[in-house]
Structure formats: structure tokens, C-alpha cells
Phi, psi and omega in degrees: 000134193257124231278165187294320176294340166289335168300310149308330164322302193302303194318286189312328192252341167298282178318328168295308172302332186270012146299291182277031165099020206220089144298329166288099202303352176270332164315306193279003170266349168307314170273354168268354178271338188275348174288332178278353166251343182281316162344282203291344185296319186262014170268328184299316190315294175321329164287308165329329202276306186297310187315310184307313166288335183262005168261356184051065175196123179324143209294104154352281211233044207276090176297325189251102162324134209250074163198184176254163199277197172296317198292004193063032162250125166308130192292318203287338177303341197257022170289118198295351196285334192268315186305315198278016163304327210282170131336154180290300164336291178282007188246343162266343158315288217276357174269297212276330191251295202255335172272327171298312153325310163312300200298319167314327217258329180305125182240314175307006176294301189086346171287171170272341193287292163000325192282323183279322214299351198278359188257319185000107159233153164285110195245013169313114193279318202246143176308278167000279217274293210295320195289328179281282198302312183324299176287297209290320205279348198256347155307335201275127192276133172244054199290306179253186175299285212274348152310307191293261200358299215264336192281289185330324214258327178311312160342282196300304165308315201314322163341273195296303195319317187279024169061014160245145173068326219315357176282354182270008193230102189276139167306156140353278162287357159277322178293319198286340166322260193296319172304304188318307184305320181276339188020109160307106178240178207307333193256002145346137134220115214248163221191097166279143188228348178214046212310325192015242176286043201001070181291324170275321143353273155349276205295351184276347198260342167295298152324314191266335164290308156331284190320315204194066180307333168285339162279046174230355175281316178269129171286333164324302185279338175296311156307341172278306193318298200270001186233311205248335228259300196259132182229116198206146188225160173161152210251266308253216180189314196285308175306334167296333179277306174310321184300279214289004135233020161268339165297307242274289198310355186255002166093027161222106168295008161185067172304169178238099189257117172219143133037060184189121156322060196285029190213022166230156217296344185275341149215144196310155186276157185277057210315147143073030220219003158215164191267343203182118185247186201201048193242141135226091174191155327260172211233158148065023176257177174190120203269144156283146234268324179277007178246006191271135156310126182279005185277335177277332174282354167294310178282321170235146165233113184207160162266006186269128156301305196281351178237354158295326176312311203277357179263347154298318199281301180297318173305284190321303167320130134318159167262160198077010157298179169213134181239169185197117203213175183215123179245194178265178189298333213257320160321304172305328203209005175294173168210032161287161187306330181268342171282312216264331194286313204286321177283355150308298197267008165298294171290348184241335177262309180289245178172100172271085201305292199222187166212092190257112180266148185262141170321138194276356172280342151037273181239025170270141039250359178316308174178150195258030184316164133254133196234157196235173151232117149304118156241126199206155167243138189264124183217352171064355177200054166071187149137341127015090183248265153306154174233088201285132167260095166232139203276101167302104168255008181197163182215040154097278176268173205277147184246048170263188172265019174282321163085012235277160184271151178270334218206163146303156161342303168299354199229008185250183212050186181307290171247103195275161212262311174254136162307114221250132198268170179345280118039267206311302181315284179310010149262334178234077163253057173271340183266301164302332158316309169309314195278333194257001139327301201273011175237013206264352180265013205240248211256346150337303211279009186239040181283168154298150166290322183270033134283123243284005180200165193182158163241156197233095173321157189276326178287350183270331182276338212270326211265351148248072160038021200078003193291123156235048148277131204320322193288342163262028185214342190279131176243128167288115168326107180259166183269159200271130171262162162243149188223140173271132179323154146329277189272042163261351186281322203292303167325315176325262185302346171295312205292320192291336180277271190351309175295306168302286195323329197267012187042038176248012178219132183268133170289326165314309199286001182245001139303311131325000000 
């Protein structure tokens, strides 16, 4: 958790660039990523440096060379240690003419982040701005792992907070939602297919460190976590520099960030090549039928993005993987022919764990879509009994578009530091969905339909058609009336003429 004063720190140097001409928030997180990498570039030289005197052996790795570039600028000026020295003048030379360049060029990093850089440009307009973001920034203390990290990620809201891209920004506590559910283990190999600032990435790699702090210890596993274990695709070029540094600054040094249309015919699909996908992603699109990968159209043939994803996702998967993914409402209940075939074989070929619907505020103010998490397992041989259901009505903050927390700190998210009462669950159910996530083969299957979470046999599902919206399988709670017999009503009124005809009810006054 990053403390308030680095947070003003971050405020300050946001607001300065957006001072100084730069409005897009994604531009200005862009241009502070490449300063946080030459940053992070010259603490590794330096880290080479000390080892190497203290090993009395020569320098390994020399990321900045002790030569000059083509232009005859010495490599060691664009070392932030020397750079955030320079004059303003000569320190946007040596940013704009010799290090951006440098940076296109790099192959000795060894990160995937090395890899995006070739589109990289540099926009700071003035040596002044640059020279002011370089000191404010080298004021932000970066010590550890989870200061990077989290200061990145601080960034990043900032995206969404300024009401642009925010489609690249799944909330937070919804990406640690499915990673809690799915937990992620050492021997994972995991996978975003719409990877965008990799949030899911991030928090699964976050998870495993917690979870399962020993494989980083063993080197097999330190080689995996940080080379083989993550995986994100995305056309976006810009997204690719952000994501795979936003991996970097969370302590997995070489993720496998690429490239890739992942729903188009120009590259092949990855069958069968990972244990664990993550997505969310994009919703409401539509592809041509001759640029669509023909492998997904095998499995389903439709132009919707959103069911070409899930039918991506089952290529992808090992059997016995697992996903955990979030689509839109209209996957559940469509009823075209490519809706029903694809919630067939989620159920009938595959293994469908759950179906959790979400507040349709969600994702506001981006869009008030309504939306699910699909949880499924890939087995290729059935395997369906239940299907666990839970109706999510609140994740902790109001779900207009101010997005405002509902609760304290200590009490919002999955697993919130303090425990939350009756009260409190309605504002939050997100800690109960985990708990009772962990019950759904147990004290789960014998709920009532009118409980907020319930199981559905799979022949039941079969016999709606595949239908897995929640609202068709959910029994509404009616309020109790007590109603008087007819014929005790009838005496009633029969006993009431009587009185009247008999002058013992006045009638004007009982009229009145």
C-alpha cells in the first residue's frame, strides 16, 4: 500500500505533465513508463556493478556500455543516475536524440518489455517539463517490490479516474475475485488472450507469491514464475509497453507479452498450451467471417467477439485447465444458434463450474453492460452435475458512475482485514462468494433457489435449453399475506346486513 505522500508525489508530476500539453492520460502514462524504465535500467547496471566489485570479477552484463553511441553520446549519460544531473537542454538531447533510440535498439535487457519499444516515441515537448518530471520523479522513493508495483498501478487508475481508455481497466477487486477463486498454482501456466494493462497477470503473480512463496526460492521455479508462467496477447502496441511493465515493476522479469489479433486468421491458435486463462474481453464486437481464425469457427460460427473469445479460450486450455472469464449477459441467454451451441458444450462436452452475475454498475461509468463470470473447466469429456450460481448485488462501492466506496478500507475487497457484519455483506459480498465458492460441491448444492447463491443440476439446464441466467432458475421470495376464509368473510357480511337492516349500524356514519 502506497503511502498518501507518494501519492501526491504521483498527483504532482501527473498534473505537471498535463500542465505542460499533454492530455491524454494514456500518453502521460506512457511517457512516465519509459522514464521508469531507464530508471529501472540503470538500478540493474548498478546492481552488476556492486556484484561484480564484490566478487573482484568483471561486469557480466553491461546494459549501458562504457562507449558511444552512432551519434558519439557516451552510453553511461543516459544512466538516470548522470542524466537527472544534466541541464535541462542537454538532458532532452540525451532523452530525445540518444536514449529513445537506444531504448528502440535494446536487446540486452532481456525483458519482453525490450521487445515493444520500437514503436516508442518520445513527446515531452519542452527540456523545462522534462527536467521538472525527471526531479519530481526521482524525489518518489522506489525501494521495494510492492512501492513499484502499487505506485504503477496508482498510475493506472489514474487512466480511468480521468473518464478515457477505462475500457482497458477491469476493477481491481474484480481481477483478485477470480484469481482468489481460481488460485493459481506453482505449476500454472497462465494466460490473458486481451491482456491490456495485464491486471490479471499482475494480481495472479501476486497471488503465487503470497500463496506459494517457495517456488521463487528454487530455481526451476524462480525460472518459471518469471519467464514461462504469464502470458498476454493484445494488438495494442502502446498496451504492450504498459502491461509488460506493469509485470516488470510486480517482480516477473520476463513475461511473455506479444503481439497477437487473437481472433484473427493471421495467427495460429495456441492449442492446448495453458492451464489457466483470465480475461475479460472486449464485449459487443464484430469480426468478418474471412479475417476470423478458422479454428474458432469450427467451434462456433458466429461474428461476435464476445463468443469467438470463449470459444478461443477452450483452444487454449489443456484438458483439465481452467478459466475464469467475464462476459456479457446476452452469452447466457442468447438465442441464436452460436449462443446455445457454445452453452451446450460449456455443459455438455466441458465441465461448467459456476455462474456468477454481477451489478450491472460494475463497469461504470464506461458502460452499464450487465455482466457474468463464467467459470468452466476444460475436460473434453463432460463432467457437469451442478452448475453453482450466485446473484452478486453490491462489490463494495455504489454502482453509479461516481464508483464511490461503500465501506472502509479495511472492509472493501475479497479479503477484507477486518470481518464484516450482516450490515456490512450488503455492501460487500464479495468475501462471502469465496466462502461459499468453497461450499458449492458441499452445503451449497442443498440451498433453496431463493438464496443469494444455489446449484442447478446440469439436466435441468439442458431441459432450458442451456439457458444460464440466473433469473431462470432463481425463486422469488414472496411476502406472507394472511387472507380470511371466503366463508368466514361471507358470515362477516351476512352478520353486517343484519345489524343494519336492524338499526344497530348507522349507515351514513360507516360510510363516511
Amino acid at each position: 500500500m502506497i503511502t498518501g505522500e507518494i501519492k501526491s508525489q504521483i498527483d504532482r508530476v501527473w498534473a505537471t505533465i498535463w500542465a505542460g500539453g499533454i492530455s491524454n492520460p494514456l500518453e502521460v502514462v506512457e511517457q512516465l513508463t519509459y522514464l521508469l524504465f531507464l530508471r529501472r535500467l540503470d538500478e540493474m547496471q548498478t546492481l552488476e556493478e556492486n556484484k561484480a566489485a564484490r566478487l573482484n570479477k568483471p561486469v557480466e552484463r553491461n546494459i549501458f556500455p562504457h562507449s558511444n553511441d552512432a551519434k558519439g553520446r557516451s552510453y553511461q549519460d543516459m544512466r538516470w543516475s548522470r542524466l537527472k544531473n544534466l541541464d535541462p537542454q542537454d538532458m532532452y538531447t540525451v532523452v530525445s536524440e540518444h536514449a529513445f533510440p537506444f531504448l528502440r535498439e535494446l536487446g540486452g535487457d532481456g525483458s519482453t518489455y525490450s521487445k515493444h519499444m520500437q514503436g516508442a516515441r518520445f513527446t515531452l515537448p519542452t527540456p523545462a517539463l522534462l527536467a521538472k518530471v525527471v526531479d519530481m520523479l526521482d524525489e518518489v522513493r522506489m525501494d521495494d517490490r510492492d512501492t513499484k508495483g502499487d505506485i504503477y498501478e496508482y498510475m493506472l487508475g489514474k487512466i480511468a479516474s480521468a473518464g478515457q481508455n477505462g475500457q482497458f481497466r477491469t476493477p481491481r477487486h474484480i481481477i483478485q475475485l477470480l484469481v482468489e477463486l481460481t488460485a493459481p498454482q506453482p505449476k500454472d501456466t497462465i494466460c490473458d488472450p486481451a491482456s491490456g494493462t495485464c491486471g490479471f497477470l499482475v494480481a495472479a503473480s501476486e497471488y503465487v507469491r503470497k500463496h506459494h512463496s517457495a517456488m521463487l526460492v528454487d530455481a526451476a521455479g524462480a525460472k518459471h514464475f518469471n519467464s514461462t508462467m504469464f502470458h498476454g496477447y493484445d494488438f495494442d502496441n502502446t498496451m504492450l509497453r504498459i502491461g509488460s511493465m506493469n509485470m516488470l515493476l510486480h517482480g516477473v522479469e520476463s513475461p511473455e507479452i506479444t503481439y497477437r489479433d487473437s481472433l484473427s486468421q493471421d495467427y495460429a491458435v495456441e492449442e492446448e498450451k495453458y492451464s489457466l486463462i483470465l480475461a475479460n474481453p472486449p464485449f459487443a464486437g464484430s469480426l468478418d467471417y474471412d479475417t476470423t481464425a478458422k479454428d474458432l469457427l469450427d467451434v462456433v460460427k458466429t461474428k461476435k467477439t464476445e463468443l469467438l473469445f470463449l470459444a478461443l479460450f477452450l483452444k487454449l486450455l489443456k484438458p483439465g485447465g481452467r478459466a475464469a472469464v467475464i462476459v456479457p449477459d446476452g452469452v447466457l441467454f442468447g438465442s441464436s444458434k452460436a449462443h446455445k451451441d457454445l452453452r451446450r458444450i460449456l455443459v455438455e462436452e466441458q465441465k461448467l463450474d459456476a455462474v456468477i452475475s454481477l451489478p450491472s454498475g460494475v463497469f461504470k461509468p464506461y458502460a452499464g453492460v450487465s455482466t457474468a463470470v463464467l467459470i468452466f473447466t476444460k475436460t473434453n469429456s463432460g463432467g457437469t452435475d451442478n452448475v453453482w450460481f450466485y446473484d452478486m448485488q453490491a462489490d463494495g462501492f455504489s454502482l453509479d458512475d461516481k464508483r464511490q466506496a461503500l465501506l472502509d478500507a479495511d472492509k472493501l475487497g475479497v479479503v477484507p482485514v477486518t470481518a464484516l457484519t450482516a450490515e456490512e455483506h450488503a455492501k460487500n459480498n464479495l468475501p462471502d462468494l469465496v466462502k461459499r465458492w468453497q461450499e458449492r460441491a458441499g452445503n451449497e448444492v442443498a440451498n433453496a433457489r431463493t438464496a443469494q447463491s444455489f446449484c442447478v443440476a446440469a439436466s435441468e439446464i439442458a431441459a432450458a435449453g442451456f439457458d444460464l441466467s440466473l433469473n431462470r432458475y432463481k425463486e422469488v421470495v414472496h411476502e406472507h399475506v394472511e387472507h380470511v376464509p371466503p366463508q368466514q368473510l361471507i358470515a362477516e357480511l351476512k352478520q353486517l346486513e343484519a345489524e343494519i337492516q336492524a338499526g344497530l349500524v348507522d349507515l351514513e356514519g360507516l360510510l363516511k
